[in-house]
FIZAVEX-486531 format. One record per residue: x, y, z of N, C-alpha, C, CB in turn; residue in one letter. Coordinates in steps of 0.02 Angstrom, whole numbers, plus 32768, in hexadecimal, padded with zeros to 4 digits. Glycine has a CB too. Example, Ala and Ser with C-alpha at 12.3 -4.5 7.8 and 13.67 -1.06 7.14 Angstrom:
<lumtis>
82947EE4818682677F1F818682947F5B818682357F2081C4A
82827F90816282AC7FCB816582858002818A82C07FE2811ES
</lumtis>
This chain:
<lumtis>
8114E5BDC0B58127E580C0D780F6E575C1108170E585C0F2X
80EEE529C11380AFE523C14480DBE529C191807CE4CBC139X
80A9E51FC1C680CEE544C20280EDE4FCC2238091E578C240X
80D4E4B9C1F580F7E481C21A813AE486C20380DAE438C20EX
813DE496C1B8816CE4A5C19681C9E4D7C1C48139E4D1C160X
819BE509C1CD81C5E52CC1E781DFE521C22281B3E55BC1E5X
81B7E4F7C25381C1E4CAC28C8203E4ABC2818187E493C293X
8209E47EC25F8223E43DC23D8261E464C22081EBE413C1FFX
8260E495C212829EE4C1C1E582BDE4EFC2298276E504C194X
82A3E4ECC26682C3E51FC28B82DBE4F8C2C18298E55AC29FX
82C5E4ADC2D382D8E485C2EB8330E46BC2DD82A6E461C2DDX
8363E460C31783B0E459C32383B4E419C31483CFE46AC36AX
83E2E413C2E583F2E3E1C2BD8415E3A4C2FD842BE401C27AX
841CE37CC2FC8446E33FC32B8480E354C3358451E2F5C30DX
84BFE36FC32784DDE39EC33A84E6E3E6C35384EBE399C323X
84BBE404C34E8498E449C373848DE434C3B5844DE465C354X
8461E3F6C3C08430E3DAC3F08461E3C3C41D83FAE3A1C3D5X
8494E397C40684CFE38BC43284FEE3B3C45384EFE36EC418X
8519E3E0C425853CE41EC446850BE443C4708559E451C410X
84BCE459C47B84A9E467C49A849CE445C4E4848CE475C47AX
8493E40EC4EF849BE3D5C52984D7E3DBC54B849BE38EC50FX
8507E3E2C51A8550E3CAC531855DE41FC5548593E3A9C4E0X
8554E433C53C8555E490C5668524E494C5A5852EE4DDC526X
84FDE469C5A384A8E47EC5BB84ABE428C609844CE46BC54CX
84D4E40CC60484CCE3C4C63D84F6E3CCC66184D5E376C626X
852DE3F3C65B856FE3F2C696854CE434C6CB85D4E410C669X
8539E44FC6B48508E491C6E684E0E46BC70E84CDE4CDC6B8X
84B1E456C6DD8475E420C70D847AE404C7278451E3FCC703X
84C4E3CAC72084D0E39BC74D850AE3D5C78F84FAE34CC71CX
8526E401C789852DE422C7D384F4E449C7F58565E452C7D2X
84C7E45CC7C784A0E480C7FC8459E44BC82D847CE4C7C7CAX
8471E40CC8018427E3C3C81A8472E3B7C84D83FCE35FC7C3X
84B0E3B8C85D84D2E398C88B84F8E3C8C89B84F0E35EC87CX
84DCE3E2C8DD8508E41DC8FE8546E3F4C91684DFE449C944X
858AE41EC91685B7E3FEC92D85C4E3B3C91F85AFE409C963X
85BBE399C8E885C5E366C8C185A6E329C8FD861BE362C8A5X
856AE331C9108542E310C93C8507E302C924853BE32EC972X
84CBE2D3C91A849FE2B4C8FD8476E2C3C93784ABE270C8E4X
8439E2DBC941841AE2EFC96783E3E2BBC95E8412E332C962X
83D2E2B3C9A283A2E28CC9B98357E299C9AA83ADE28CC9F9X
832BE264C99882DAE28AC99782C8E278C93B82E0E300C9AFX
8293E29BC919826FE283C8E682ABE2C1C8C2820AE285C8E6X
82BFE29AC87082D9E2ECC8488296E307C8428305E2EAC7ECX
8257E315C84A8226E340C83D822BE37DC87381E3E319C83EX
8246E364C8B9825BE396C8E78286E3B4C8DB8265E388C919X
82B9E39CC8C382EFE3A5C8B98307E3D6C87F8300E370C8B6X
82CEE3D3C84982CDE40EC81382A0E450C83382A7E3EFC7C5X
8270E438C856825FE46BC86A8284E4A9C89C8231E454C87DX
8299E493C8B782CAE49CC8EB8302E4DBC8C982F1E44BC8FEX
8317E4BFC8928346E4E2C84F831DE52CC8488340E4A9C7F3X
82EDE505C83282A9E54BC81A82A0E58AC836825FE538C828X
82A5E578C88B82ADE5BBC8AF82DEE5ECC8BF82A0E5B3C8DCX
</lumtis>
């Protein structure tokens, strides 16, 4: 099997992809809003910020 092949075969189907989001956005959206607060400034600071 070619390696695009196997790419394409190991790749999460539209339901995989969703249950993964749906597990994977309620985290992200508390840890981008401490204390359910929207923080001020660019989100580029704002992910970085996460990072450390």
């Amino acid at each position: 099997m070619s390696p695009s092949r196997t790419a394409l075969s190991a790749r999460p189907g539209p339901e995989q992809a969703a249950d993964r989001i749906a597990q994977s956005l309620p985290r992200a959206v508390d840890r981008l809003t401490p204390g359910g607060v929207i923080p001020s400034g660019p989100i580029e600071d704002i992910i970085r910020q996460q990072k450390s």
